[in-house]
N, C-alpha and C positions, 0 to 999 in steps of 0.2 A: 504494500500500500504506500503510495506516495506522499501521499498529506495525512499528518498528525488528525485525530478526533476531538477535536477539543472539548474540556472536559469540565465541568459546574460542580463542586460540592457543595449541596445546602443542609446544613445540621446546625443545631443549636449548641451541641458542645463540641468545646474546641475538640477536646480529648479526639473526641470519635473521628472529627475532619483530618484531624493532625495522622492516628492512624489508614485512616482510608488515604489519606493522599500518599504517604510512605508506602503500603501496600500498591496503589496505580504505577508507583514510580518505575514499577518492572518491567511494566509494558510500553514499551516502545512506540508503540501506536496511540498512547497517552496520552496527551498534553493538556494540564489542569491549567485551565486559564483566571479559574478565578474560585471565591469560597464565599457561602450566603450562609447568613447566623438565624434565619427565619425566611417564611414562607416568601413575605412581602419584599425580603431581601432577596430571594432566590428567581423572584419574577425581575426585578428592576434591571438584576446581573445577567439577565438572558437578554433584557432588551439592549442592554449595554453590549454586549460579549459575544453573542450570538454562539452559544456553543450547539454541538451536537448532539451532547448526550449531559443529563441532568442525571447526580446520583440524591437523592429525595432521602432526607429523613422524613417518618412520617408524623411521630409525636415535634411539635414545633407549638409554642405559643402563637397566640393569635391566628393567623394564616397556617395552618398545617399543612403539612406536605397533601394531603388529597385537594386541597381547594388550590392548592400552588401549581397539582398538577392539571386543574381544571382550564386554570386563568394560563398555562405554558401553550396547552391545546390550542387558545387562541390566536398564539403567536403567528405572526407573517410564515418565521424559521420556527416550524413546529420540534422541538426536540425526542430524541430518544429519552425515555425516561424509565431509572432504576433505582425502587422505591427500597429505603434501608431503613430496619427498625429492628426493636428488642421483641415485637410485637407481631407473631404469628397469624393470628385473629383478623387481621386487617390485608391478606392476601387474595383474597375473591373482589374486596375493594378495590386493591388495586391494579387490578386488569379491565373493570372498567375503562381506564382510563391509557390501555393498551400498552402499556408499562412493558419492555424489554427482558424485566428481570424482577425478581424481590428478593434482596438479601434477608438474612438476620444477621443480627449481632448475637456476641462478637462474630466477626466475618470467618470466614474459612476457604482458606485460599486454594481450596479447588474450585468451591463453587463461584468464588471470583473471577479464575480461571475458565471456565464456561461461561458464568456472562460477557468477557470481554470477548471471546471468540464467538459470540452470537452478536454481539456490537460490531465486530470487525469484519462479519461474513454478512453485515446486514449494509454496511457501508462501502464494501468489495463488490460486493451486485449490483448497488446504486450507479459506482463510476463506472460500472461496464454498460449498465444499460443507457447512462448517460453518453460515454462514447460511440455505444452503435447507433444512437440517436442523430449523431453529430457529425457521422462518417459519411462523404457525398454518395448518391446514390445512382450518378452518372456511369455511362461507360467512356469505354474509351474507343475513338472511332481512327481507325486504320481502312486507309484508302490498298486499294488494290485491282488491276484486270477491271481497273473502268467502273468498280462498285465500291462503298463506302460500309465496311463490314463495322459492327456496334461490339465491341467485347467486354464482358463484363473482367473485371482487374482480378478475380477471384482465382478466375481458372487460365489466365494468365500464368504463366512456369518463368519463365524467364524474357528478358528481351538482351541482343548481343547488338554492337557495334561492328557494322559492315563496313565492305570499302565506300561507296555512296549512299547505304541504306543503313536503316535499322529491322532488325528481324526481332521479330513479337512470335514469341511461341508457346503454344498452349496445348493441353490434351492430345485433343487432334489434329494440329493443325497449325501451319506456320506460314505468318503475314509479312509482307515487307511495307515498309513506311519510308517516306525522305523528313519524317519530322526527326531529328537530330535524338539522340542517346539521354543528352542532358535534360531536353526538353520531357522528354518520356519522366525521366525522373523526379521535375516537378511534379508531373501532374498525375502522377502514382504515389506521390509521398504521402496524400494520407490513408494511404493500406500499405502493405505490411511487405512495403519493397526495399531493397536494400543493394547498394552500389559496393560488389566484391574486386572489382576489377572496372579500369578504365572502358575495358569491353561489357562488361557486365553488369544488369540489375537483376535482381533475383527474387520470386516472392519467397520469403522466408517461408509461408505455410507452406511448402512443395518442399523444404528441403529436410533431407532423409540422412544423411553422413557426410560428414568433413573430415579428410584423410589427410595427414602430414605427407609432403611431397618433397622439395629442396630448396637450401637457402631461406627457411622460414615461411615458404610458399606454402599451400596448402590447396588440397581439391575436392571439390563438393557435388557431392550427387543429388541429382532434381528426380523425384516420385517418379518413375513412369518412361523416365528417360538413361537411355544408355552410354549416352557420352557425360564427360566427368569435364566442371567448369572451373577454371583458375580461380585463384583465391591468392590476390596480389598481399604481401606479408603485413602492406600498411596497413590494412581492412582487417586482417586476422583478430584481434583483439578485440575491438568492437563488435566484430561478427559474433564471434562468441558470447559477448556481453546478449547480445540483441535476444541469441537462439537459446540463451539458458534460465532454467528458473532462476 
């Protein structure tokens, strides 16, 4: 995950904020940006702070965490919210209010452990769906024999640098273009292509094995395909940055 989850603690004792925040410090994907000593305090620190996820005491003078998490609901940035208490009794209540998680006190750091992996697998899905949201929906159109072929960039394998052309090749089938190497590469960069070689852009989803070759060089096999592509030594290291978990 790229971006930190920013994090709200609202409890009325310090105690308990001061251990919850030492416990969050584990995780990586953490980032507490801010601590509410009450309900009313906890709504004002969202409208200031805009976190992602509220951890809710629910015993709180005045404004309690259920009514704090009524008035959060209404927020523009509605948060994830994970109600913490001494108090068992009060868990059918808070799913009402569609709450992420309900601790108890004192915590117990597996079931910690599981809520922030349900926060994290909940905000992992978000930026994916966000992305394929965001990803153009266009082909890419390759002139040829007098007709103007539409190809979707998916099933595109790779495109090579010819003497006067560009060769676009895919499953079945391989197009020539006079729109230049570089130009393909803008207009492929936002799917999941990637420049290995001066001659070469490649979709990473097509590629199957990277074999060390000489002088640092290296050669990569495209799904489906029989010939093996250069892999200039510059690119190596990024490449592999690109292709691995």
């Amino acid at each position: 995950m790229e971006n930190t989850i920013r994090t709200l603690i609202a409890d009325d004792e310090m105690y308990s904020r001061d251990e919850l925040k030492h416990l969050l410090a584990a995780f990586p994907s953490i980032q507490v940006v801010g601590e509410a000593e009450s309900g009313e305090a906890a709504v004002m620190k969202a409208l200031q702070l805009h976190p992602d996820v509220v951890f809710l005491d629910v015993e709180m003078p005045k404004m309690d965490g259920m009514q704090a998490a009524k008035s959060l609901m209404e927020l523009k940035k509605v948060p994830l919210i994970v109600f913490a208490t001494a108090y068992p009794q009060f868990a059918a209540e808070a799913f009402r209010y569609e709450a992420v998680d309900y601790l108890l006190k004192p915590y117990d750091e597996n079931q910690l452990n599981e809520t922030i992996q349900r926060i994290e697998k909940h905000f992992s899905a978000q930026t994916e769906t966000e992305a394929e949201a965001a990803r153009p929906s266009g082909k890419l159109a390759v002139e040829g024999d007098g007709e103007i072929f539409y190809l979707d960039p998916k099933d595109i394998l790779y495109v090579s640098k010819e003497e006067k052309f560009s060769k676009v090749v895919t499953r079945t089938k391989e197009y020539e273009t006079k729109t230049p190497l570089k130009d393909l590469e803008i207009r492929l960069a936002p799917y999941s292509f990637f420049r290995i070689h001066k001659s070469y852009l490649v979709n990473l989803d097509h590629v199957t094995r990277l074999t060390p070759w000489f002088n640092g060089a290296y050669q990569l096999e495209i799904v489906g395909r029989d010939e093996m592509l250069s892999v200039s030594r510059n690119y190596v290291k990024a490449l592999r940055t690109k292709l691995e978990l």
